[in-house]
N, C-alpha and C positions, 0 to 999 in steps of 0.2 A: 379484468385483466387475466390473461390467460400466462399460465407457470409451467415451462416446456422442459422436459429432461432434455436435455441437449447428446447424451446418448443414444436415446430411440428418438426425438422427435413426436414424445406421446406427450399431451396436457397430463398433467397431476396435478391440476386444482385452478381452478376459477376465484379470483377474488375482486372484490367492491373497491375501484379506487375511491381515493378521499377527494373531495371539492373543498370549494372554496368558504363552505357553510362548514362543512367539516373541520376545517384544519383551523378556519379560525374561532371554535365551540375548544378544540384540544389549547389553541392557544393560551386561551382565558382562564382554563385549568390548570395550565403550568405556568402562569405568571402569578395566581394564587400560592398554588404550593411551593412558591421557589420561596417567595419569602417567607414561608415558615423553615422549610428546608435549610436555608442559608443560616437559621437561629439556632441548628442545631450545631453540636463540636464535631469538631473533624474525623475524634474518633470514631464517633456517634457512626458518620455518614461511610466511615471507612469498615464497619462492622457490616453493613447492609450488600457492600463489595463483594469482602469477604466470603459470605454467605454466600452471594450469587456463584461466585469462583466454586465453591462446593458441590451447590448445585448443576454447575455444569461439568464436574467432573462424573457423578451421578450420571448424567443420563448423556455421556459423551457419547454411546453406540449411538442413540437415537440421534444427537445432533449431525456425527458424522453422517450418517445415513442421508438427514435432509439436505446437506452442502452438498454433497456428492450428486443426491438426483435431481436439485436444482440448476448446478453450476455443471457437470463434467469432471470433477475435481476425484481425481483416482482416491479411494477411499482409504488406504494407508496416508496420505498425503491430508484430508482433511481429519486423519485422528491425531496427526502431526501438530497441522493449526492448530487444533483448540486445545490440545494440551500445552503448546510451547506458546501462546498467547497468555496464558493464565501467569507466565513471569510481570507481567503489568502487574496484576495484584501484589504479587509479593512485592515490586519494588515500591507503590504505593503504599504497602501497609507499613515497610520500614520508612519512608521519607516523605511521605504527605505531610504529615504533622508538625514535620519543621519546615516546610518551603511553607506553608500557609499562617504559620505563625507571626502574631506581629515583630515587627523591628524597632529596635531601641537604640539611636547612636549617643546618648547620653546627651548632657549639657553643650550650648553653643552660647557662652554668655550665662545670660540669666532664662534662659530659654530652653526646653523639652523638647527632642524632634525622635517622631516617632512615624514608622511606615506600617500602613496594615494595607493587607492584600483581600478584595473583595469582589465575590463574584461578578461576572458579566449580567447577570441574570436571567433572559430563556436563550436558547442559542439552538439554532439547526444546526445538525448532522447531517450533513447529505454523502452519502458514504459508497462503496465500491463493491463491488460483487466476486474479486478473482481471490481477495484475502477479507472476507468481511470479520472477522474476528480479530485479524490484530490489528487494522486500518480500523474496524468501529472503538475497539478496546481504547486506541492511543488517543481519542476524542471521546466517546460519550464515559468510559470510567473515570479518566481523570478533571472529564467536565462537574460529573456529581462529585466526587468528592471532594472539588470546591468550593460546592455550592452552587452552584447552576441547576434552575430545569432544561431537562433536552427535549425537543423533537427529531427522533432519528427517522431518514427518511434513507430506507436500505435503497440498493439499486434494486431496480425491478427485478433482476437477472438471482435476488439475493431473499426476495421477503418472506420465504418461508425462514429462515433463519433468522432475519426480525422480528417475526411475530414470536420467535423462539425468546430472542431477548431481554423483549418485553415479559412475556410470561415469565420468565425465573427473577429477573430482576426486581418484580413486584412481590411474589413470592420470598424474597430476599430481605423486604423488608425497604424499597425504596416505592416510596409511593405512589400510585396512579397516578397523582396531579403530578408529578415531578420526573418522569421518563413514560414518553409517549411516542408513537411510531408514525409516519405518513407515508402511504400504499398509495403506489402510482410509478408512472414512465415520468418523460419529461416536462408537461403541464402543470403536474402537481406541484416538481422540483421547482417551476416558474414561480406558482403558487407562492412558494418560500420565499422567496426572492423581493414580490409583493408586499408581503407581510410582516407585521412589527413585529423583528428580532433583533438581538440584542447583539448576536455574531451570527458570523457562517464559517462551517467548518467542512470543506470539501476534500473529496479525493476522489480521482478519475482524471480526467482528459485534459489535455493542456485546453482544446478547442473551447471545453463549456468550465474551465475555472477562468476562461478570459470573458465569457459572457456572464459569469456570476460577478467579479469582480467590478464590470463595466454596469451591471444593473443596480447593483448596491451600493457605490461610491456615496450618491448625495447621503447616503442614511449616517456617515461616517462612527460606524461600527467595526471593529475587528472584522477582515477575513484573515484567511487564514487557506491558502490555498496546496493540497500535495497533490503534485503532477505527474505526470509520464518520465520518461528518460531514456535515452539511445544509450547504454553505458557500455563503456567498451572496454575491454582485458587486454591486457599483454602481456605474452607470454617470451619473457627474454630468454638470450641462448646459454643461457649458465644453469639451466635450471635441474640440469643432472637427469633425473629421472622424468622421462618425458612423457611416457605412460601414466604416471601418476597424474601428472598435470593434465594429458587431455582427459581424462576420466572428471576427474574436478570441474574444468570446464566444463564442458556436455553436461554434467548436472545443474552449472552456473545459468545455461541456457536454454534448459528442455525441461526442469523442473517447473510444476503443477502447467505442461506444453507451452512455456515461456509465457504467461500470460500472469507476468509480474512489473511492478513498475522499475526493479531496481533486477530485474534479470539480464545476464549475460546478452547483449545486443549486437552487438559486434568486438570479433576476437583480429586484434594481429598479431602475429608470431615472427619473433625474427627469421630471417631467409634461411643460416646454418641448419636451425632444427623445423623448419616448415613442413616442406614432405614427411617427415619423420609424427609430428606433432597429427596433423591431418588425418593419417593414417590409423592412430591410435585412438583419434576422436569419431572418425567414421565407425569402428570396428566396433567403439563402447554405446554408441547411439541406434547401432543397428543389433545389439541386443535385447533394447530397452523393448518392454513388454507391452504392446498397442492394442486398446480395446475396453472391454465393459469395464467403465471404472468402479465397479461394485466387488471388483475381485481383487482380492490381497494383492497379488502380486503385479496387475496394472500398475506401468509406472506412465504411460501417455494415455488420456483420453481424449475423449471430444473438445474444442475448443465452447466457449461456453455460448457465442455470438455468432449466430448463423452468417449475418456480414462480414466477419472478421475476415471468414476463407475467402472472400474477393480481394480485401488488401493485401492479403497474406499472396493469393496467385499474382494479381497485377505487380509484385514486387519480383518475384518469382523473371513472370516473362520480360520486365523492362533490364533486369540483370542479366538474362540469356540473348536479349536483343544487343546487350553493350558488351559484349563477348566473355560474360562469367560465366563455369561451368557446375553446372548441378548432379555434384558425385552421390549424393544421397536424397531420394524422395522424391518431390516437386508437384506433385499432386493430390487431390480429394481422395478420400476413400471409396471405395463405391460398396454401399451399405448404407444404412439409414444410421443417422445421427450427422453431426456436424465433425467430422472427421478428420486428420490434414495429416499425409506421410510425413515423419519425421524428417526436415529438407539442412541438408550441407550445402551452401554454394562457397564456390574456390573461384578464386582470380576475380577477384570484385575490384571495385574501385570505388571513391568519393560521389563519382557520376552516379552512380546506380543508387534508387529508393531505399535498397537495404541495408545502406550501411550509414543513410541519412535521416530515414524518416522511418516512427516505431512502427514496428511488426508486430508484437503483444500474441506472438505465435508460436510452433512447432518449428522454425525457422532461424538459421543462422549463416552469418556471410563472412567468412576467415580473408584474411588478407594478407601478403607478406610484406615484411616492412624490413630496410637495410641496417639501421640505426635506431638508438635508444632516440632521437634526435627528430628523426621519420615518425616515428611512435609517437612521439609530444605532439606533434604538428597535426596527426591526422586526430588524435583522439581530443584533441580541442577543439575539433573543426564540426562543431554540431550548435544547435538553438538550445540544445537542454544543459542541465548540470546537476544531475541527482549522484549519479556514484561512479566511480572508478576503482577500475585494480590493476595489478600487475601482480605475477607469478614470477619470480627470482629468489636465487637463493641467496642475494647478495642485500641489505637490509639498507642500507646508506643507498645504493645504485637503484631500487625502487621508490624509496624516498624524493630522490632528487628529483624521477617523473610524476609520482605524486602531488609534491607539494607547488608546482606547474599545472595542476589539472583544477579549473572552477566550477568544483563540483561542491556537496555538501556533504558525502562522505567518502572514505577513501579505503580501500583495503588493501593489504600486503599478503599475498599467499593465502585468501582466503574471498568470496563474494558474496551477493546476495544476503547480507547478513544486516538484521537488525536487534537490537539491545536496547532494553531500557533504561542505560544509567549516560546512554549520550542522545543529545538531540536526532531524530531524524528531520532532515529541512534538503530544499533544493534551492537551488539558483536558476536564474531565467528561465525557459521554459519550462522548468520542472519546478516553478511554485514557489511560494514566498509563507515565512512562518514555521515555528516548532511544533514538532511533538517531543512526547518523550525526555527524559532527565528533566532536571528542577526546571529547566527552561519551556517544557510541555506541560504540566502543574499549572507557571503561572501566565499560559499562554490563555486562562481561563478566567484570571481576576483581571482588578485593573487597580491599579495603586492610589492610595491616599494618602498624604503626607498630613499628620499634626504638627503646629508648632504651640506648645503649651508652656503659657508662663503666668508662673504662679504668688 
């Protein structure tokens, strides 16, 4: 398997995908070590974390370095990831200890009823390449410190910084047989699919969580599916300073070149401040710094999937074909790497692919809307429900559109934002199942109820 900077378009490394003798040799090792693993305390398993979190603070240059020349990932931006990913641990090392602790509701009668939370025990990771560190962190960290062995199977686009994982982690004090990696495209990920585990824990595409989901059903194990999302902003007419907000925006949407699951997708702006709105957001996007993302100050680079720039243009031309207008960008770069001009399109509609179907680009479709009422209609009007926002400075009147939106998180005055002390989860095509807060923990055991009478 060849490992492409997506910058130049140069190989940086050759490696041996795993088979099917392979992955089921790693198997047989981490269904040994789980059940030693699982005997240990949670402190125990929470100190081996720990450790690793240190270790990758240690040698964060060199991690950034390898995100950046595997992925495209402008190199400020992956020092960002892995330092603001390492909040998993701290939230872990305060609340592991009691979400995994048994429960005691006392007497019922003459009867002891007590709940203990126990791991799944081996479970895949098959995980995403645009944020592999806080997408692997929110599955394989808080899988161990359940108690679970993992097989993390990076995306292809990502496995030098799997193989990174692996090495500290072990390093760390979490043992061979109990976090292990599988190297490969999508046969290998089949491979998984095949083989006796215990869950699956995906993240990427709504297309192949519906194929994971449909291949594993008879095994009736945990999935656990995080998908795509079309999320859309609104930007109401109260919001005073309008420069401030398109700035916000543009980052909501052009941050690590949109190729996030919970990035700005599509924006409407009520009609009073549109022009005005538009205008601020083209000026702050045509700033932005485009190019080698090994240099500080890149804020766009290469998109990371040399495929992507065909979805990204066929979106592009079926919007100009349906009379949207393309005020910034629209086109490949012409230079080597996988490149895409930062693109504004204005006067879109519902019809058109970009304000219906993901782009995961350099790409964004603004739209004007008359009414807070208009806004509801249109931003419900999609297959996914990962996140929503709205910009107002009115706290009840973005609420009201809010708690109307069937999504799995919501934001006021703020995007793109993920925390460890609430669940991330989507609705319909954007995935089924937690991470993160106590409800991501026990997304990893499976309950047992005693009734002891004595």
């Amino acid at each position: 398997m060849k490992i492409i900077n997506p910058a130049t378009e140069e190989v940086i490394r050759e490696i041996e995908q795993d088979n099917k003798a392979s992955i089921d040799a790693k198997l047989k090792a981490l269904r040994a070590g789980q059940k030693v693993w699982a005997k240990k305390s949670v402190r125990t398993r929470l100190k081996a974390i720990e450790a690793f979190g240190k270790l990758v603070i240690e040698n964060k240059d060199e991690l950034a370095q390898i995100l950046t020349q595997e992925t495209g990932k402008p190199i400020t931006q992956s020092r960002n990831e892995i330092s603001g990913s390492l909040n998993r641990i701290s939230h872990l090392s305060k609340n592991a200890e009691k979400w995994l602790q048994p429960e005691e509701f006392g007497m019922e009668g003459d009867t002891l009823e007590l709940l203990y939370h126990e791991p799944l025990g081996v479970i895949a990771n098959i995980s995403a390449w645009n944020f592999p560190y806080n997408v692997g962190y929110n599955v394989f960290l808080y899988a161990l410190v359940a108690g679970n062995s993992v097989l993390y199977k990076p995306s292809e686009y990502a496995t030098l910084t799997g193989l990174k994982f692996k090495e500290l982690l072990h390093r760390a004090g979490v043992p061979e047989n109990v976090f292990d990696i599988a190297i490969g495209s999508g046969e290998v990920g089949q491979t998984l699919l095949e083989s006796d585990l215990d869950g699956y824990f995906f993240t990427g595409s709504h297309k192949t969580g519906l194929h994971i989901a449909k291949n594993v059903a008879h095994k009736m194990v945990p999935v656990q599916l995080e998908l795509g999302g079309k999320d859309p902003l609104y930007i109401m007419d109260d919001v005073g300073d309008v420069k401030k907000w398109a700035i916000n925006a543009a980052e909501g949407a052009f941050y690590n070149a949109g190729q996030s699951c919970c990035a700005v997708e599509r924006i409407y702006v009520h009609a009073k401040i549109y022009d005005e709105f538009v205008k601020y957001f083209v000026e702050e996007v045509k700033n932005y710094q485009i190019g080698n993302p090994e240099k500080a100050d890149t804020f766009i680079g290469p998109v990371t999937r040399e495929a992507q720039l065909e979805v990204i243009l066929d979106q592009i031309e079926d919007a100009k074909k349906k009379g949207a207008e393309v005020i910034l960008g629209g086109k490949g770069m012409d230079k080597p790497g996988y490149y895409m001009e930062p693109t504004v399109v204005t006067q879109t509609t519902h019809e058109m692919k970009i304000m219906m179907e993901e782009s995961f680009g350099p790409i964004i479709g603004i739209q004007a809307v008359g009414s807070d009422e208009e806004a509801i209609r249109l931003m419900l009007d999609t297959p996914y429900g990962l996140t929503a926002s709205v910009f107002s400075e009115d706290e009840q009147r973005a609420k009201t559109v809010l708690d109307q939106m069937n999504v799995g998180t919501c934001y006021w005055n703020c995007c793109d934002r993920v925390s460890p002390n609430v669940p991330w989860s989507g609705r319909k095509n954007s995935g089924m199942g937690h991470t993160l807060s106590y409800m991501g923990i026990r997304a990893f055991t499976q309950p047992k109820a005693y009734h002891l009478r004595g």
